[in-house]
ROPA-343296 format. One record per residue (C-alpha): residue in one letter; x, y, z. Coordinates in pm, whole numbers. Layout:
! residues N
+------+--------+--------+--------+
| code |     c1 |     c2 |     c3 |
+------+--------+--------+--------+
|    A |      X |      Y |      Z |
...
+------+--------+--------+--------+
//
This chain:
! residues 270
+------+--------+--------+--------+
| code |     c1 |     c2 |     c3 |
+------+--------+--------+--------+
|    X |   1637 |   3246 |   2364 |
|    X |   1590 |   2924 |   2152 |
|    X |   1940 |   2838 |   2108 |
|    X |   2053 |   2884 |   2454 |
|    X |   2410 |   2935 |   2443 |
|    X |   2413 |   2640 |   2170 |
|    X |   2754 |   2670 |   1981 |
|    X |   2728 |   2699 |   1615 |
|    X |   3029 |   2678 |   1323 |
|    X |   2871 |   2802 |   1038 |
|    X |   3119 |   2779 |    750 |
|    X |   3095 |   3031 |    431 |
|    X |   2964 |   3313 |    659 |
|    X |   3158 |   3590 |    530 |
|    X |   2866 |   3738 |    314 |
|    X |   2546 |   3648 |    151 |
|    X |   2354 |   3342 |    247 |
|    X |   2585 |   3233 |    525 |
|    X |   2658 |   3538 |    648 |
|    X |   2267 |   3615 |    735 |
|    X |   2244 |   3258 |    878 |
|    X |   2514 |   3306 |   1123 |
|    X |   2333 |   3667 |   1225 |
|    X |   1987 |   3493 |   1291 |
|    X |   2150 |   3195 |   1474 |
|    X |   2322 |   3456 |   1676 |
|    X |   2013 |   3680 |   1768 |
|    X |   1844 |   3328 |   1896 |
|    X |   2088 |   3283 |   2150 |
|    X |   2355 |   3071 |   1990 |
|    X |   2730 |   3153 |   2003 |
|    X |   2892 |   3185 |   1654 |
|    X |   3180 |   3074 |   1526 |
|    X |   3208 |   3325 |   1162 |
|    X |   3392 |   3075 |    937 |
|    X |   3553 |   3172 |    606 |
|    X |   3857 |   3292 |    426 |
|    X |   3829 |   3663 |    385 |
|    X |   3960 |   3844 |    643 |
|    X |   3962 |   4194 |    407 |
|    X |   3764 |   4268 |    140 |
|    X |   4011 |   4211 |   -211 |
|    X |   3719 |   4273 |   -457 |
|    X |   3432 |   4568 |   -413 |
|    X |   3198 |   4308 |   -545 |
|    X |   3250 |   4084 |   -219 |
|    X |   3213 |   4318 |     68 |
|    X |   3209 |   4119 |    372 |
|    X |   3435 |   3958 |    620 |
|    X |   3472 |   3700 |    891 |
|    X |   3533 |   4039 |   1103 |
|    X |   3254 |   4242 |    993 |
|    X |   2995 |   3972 |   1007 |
|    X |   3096 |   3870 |   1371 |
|    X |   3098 |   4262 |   1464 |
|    X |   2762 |   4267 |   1357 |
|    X |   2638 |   4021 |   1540 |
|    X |   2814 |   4120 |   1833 |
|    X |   2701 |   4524 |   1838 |
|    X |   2338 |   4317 |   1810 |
|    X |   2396 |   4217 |   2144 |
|    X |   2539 |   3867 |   2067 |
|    X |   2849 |   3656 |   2100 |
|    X |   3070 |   3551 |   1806 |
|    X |   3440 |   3527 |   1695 |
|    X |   3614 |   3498 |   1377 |
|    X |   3714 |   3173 |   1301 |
|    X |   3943 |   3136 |    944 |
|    X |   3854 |   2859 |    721 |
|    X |   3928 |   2705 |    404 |
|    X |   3672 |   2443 |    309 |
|    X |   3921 |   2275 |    108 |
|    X |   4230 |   2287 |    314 |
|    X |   4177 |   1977 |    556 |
|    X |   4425 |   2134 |    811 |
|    X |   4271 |   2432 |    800 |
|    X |   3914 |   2289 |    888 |
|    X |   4077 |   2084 |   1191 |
|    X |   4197 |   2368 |   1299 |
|    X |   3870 |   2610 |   1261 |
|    X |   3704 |   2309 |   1451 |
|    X |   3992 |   2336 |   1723 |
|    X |   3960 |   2666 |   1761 |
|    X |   3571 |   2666 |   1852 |
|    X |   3579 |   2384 |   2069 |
|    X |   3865 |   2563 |   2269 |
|    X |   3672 |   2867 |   2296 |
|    X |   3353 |   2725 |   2394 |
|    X |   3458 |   2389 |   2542 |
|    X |   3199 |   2205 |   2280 |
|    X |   3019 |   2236 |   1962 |
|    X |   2677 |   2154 |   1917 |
|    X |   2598 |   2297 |   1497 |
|    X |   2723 |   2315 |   1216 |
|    X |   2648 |   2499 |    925 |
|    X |   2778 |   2408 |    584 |
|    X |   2728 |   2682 |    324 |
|    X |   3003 |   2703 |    105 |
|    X |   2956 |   2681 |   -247 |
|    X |   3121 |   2756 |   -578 |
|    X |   2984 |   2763 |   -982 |
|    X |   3265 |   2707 |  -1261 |
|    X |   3200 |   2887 |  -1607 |
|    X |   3227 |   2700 |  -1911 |
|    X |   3049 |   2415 |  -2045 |
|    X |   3153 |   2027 |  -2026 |
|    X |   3363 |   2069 |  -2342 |
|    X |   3544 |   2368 |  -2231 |
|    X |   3584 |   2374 |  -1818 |
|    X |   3945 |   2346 |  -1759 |
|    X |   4073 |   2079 |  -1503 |
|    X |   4159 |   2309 |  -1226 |
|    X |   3783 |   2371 |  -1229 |
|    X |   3670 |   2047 |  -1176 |
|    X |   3864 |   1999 |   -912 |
|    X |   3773 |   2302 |   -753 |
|    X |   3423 |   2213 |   -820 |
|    X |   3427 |   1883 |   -627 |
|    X |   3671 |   2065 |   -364 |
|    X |   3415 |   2326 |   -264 |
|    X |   3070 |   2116 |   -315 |
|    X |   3108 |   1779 |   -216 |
|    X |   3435 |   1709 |    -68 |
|    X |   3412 |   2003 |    195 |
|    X |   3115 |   1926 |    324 |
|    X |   3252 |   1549 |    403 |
|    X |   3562 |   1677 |    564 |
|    X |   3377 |   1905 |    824 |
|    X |   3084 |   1676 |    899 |
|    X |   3380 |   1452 |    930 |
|    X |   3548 |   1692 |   1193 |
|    X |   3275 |   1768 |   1426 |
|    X |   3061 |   1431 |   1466 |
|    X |   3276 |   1380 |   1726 |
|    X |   3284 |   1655 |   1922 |
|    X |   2844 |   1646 |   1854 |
|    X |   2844 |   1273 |   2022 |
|    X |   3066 |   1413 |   2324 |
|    X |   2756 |   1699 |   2375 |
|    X |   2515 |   1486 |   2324 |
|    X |   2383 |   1566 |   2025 |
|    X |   2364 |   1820 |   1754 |
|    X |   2284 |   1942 |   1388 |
|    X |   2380 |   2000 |   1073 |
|    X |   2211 |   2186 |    825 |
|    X |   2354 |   2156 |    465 |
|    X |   2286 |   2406 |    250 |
|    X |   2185 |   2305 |   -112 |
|    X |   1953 |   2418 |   -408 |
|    X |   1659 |   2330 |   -605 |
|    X |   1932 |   2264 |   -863 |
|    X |   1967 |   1958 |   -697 |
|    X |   1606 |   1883 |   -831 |
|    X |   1643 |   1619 |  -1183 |
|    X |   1520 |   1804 |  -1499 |
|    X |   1376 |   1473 |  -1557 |
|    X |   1358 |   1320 |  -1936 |
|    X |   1336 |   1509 |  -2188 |
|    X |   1267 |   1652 |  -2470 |
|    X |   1390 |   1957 |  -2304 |
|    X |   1262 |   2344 |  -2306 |
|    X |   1457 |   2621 |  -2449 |
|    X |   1546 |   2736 |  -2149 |
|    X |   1641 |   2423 |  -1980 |
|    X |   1873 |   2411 |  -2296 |
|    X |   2032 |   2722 |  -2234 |
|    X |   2092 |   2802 |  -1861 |
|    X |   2382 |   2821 |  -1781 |
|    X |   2629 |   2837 |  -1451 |
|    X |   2504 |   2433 |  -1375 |
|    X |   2759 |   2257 |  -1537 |
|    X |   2844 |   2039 |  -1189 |
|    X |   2665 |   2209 |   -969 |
|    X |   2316 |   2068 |   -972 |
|    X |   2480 |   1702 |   -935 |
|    X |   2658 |   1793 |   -693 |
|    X |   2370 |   1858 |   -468 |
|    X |   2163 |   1608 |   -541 |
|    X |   2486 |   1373 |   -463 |
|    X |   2476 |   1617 |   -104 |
|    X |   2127 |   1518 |    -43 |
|    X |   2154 |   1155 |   -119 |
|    X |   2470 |   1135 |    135 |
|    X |   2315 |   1406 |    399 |
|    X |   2010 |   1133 |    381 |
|    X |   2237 |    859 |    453 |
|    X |   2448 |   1012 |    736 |
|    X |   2119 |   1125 |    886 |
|    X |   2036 |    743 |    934 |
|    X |   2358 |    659 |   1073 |
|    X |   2341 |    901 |   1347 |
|    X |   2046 |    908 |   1432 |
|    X |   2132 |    644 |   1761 |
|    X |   2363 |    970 |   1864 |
|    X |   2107 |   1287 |   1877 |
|    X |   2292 |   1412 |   1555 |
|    X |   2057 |   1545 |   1328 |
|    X |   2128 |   1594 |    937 |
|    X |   1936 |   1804 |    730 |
|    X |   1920 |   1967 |    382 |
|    X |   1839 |   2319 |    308 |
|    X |   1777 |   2556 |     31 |
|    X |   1629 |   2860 |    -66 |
|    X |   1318 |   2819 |   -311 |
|    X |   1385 |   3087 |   -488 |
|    X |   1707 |   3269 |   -568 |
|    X |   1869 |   3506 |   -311 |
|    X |   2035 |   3835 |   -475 |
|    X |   2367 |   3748 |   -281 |
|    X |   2736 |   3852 |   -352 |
|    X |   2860 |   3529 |   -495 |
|    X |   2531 |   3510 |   -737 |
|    X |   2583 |   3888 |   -844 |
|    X |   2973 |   3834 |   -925 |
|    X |   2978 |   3738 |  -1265 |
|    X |   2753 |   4024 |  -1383 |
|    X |   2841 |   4288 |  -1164 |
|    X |   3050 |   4581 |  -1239 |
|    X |   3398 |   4570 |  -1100 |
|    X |   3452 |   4919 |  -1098 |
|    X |   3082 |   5044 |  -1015 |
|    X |   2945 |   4772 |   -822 |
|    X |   2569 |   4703 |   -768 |
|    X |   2553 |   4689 |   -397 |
|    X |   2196 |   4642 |   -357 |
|    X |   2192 |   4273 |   -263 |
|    X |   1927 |   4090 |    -63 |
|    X |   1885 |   3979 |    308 |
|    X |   1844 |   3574 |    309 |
|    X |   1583 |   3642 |    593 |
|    X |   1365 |   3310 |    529 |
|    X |   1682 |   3094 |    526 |
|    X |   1829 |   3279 |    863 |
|    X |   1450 |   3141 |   1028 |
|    X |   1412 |   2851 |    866 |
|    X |   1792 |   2739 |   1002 |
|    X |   1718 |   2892 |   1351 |
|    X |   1385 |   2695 |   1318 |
|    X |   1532 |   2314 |   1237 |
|    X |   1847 |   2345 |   1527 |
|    X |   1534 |   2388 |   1776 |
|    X |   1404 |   2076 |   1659 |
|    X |   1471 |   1714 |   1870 |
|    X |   1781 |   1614 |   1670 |
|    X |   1634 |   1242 |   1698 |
|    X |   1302 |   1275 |   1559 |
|    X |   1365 |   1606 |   1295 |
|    X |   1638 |   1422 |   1086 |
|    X |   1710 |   1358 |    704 |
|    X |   1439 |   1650 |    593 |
|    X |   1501 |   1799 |    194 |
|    X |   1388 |   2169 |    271 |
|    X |   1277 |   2521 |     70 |
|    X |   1312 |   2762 |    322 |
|    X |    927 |   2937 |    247 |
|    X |    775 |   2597 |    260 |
|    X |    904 |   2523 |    577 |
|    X |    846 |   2894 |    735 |
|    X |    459 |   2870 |    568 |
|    X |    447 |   2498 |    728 |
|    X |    547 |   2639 |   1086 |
|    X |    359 |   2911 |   1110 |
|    X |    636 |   3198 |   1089 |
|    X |    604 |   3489 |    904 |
|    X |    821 |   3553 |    599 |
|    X |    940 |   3849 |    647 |
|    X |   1190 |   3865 |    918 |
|    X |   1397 |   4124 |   1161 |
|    X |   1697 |   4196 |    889 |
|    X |   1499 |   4300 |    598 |
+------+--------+--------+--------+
//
């Protein structure tokens, strides 16, 4: 298998995006650490939990374990790292999918929001790259795929279109990436000289997860019909097979980089 026993933390894997990642990472050979807060499911709209996703990948015929984590809760990540390098004596990826949207506009978001904003986005991702670098230059080497979004892409000057005008859900969010990429960029440079490689991924198109169906979905008859992130399960399996020394500090759209390599978009899960 490609992965080869590789150990993999792949934080935000309770459901949607995350949750598919850690299932293709663990049917290429990898051992999975399933990182997230829910352990049951509070809300039909957000079926999924750190248990269910590591059963699945473990009736597939792979090996996993539930690991609790709250991406902005610095104990709590030191301790989610802990706990995988205890289990598996090292950790070679990492996987940093959590993210959050906060309603409102600029003129309306309430502070709590902000902060939870920067919390979940930005500050997270720090704190766990933080965490594991070290136990990545004591293996050797390793990777670390962030997960971001063509909203980290600049709209550019304006005059602007209607509907660049109107969307909504971006108030932070789109900066925030683009502030990711910038610093995953950096980071890659600086450890390069350790076999650590950092890189940026996002779906090119939007994924019918979950967390993108909340807002609009119906509490109390849910729309459960939500897609399979299939292309960003390969593309992830495909980048922690690359050298981490030479395949560092890439800005990648899943289909791109699946059409680039030669692998078919449709994958195993759908």
């Amino acid at each position: 298998m490609p992965l080869n026993g590789q150990v993999a933390l792949v934080a935000g894997a309770s459901r949607g995006i995350g949750a598919d990642i850690a299932k293709y990472l663990g049917q290429a050979g990898g051992k999975i650490a399933v990182g997230a807060r829910p352990e049951e499911v509070r809300d039909p709209r957000l079926p999924g939990t750190i248990h269910s996703v590591t059963k699945e990948i473990v009736d597939a015929g792979g090996e996993a374990i539930p690991v609790v984590l709250n991406m902005r809760d610095t104990e709590s990540i030191k301790a989610a790292v802990k706990k995988v390098v205890d289990q598996w004596g090292r950790l070679d990826i990492l996987i940093n999918n959590a993210a959050i949207f906060v309603p409102g506009s600029l003129e309306t978001v309430q502070d709590r929001h902000i902060d939870l904003s920067l919390e979940v986005n930005v500050r997270s991702y720090i704190l766990s790259m933080r965490e594991v670098i070290p136990h990545m230059r004591a293996a050797g080497g390793g990777h670390i795929v962030n997960i971001s979004s063509v909203g980290a892409i600049p709209l550019g000057p304006g005059p602007y279109t209607e509907d660049q005008q109107n969307r909504g859900g971006d108030i932070f969010y789109g900066g925030e990436k683009s502030m990711l990429e910038h610093f995953s960029q950096r980071q890659a440079a600086m450890l390069q000289r350790d076999n650590i490689s950092v890189n940026i991924l996002s779906p090119r198109g939007g994924v019918r997860t979950p967390g993108n169906r909340m807002a609009s979905n119906d509490r109390e008859n849910p729309d459960l019909n939500f897609e399979v992130a299939d292309d960003m399960g390969q593309a992830t399996v495909w980048i922690c097979e690359q050298p981490a020394n030479k395949y560092t500090g890439n800005i990648l759209y899943d289909k791109d980089l699946l059409e680039q390599a030669g692998i078919p978009l449709k994958g195993p899960f759908r």
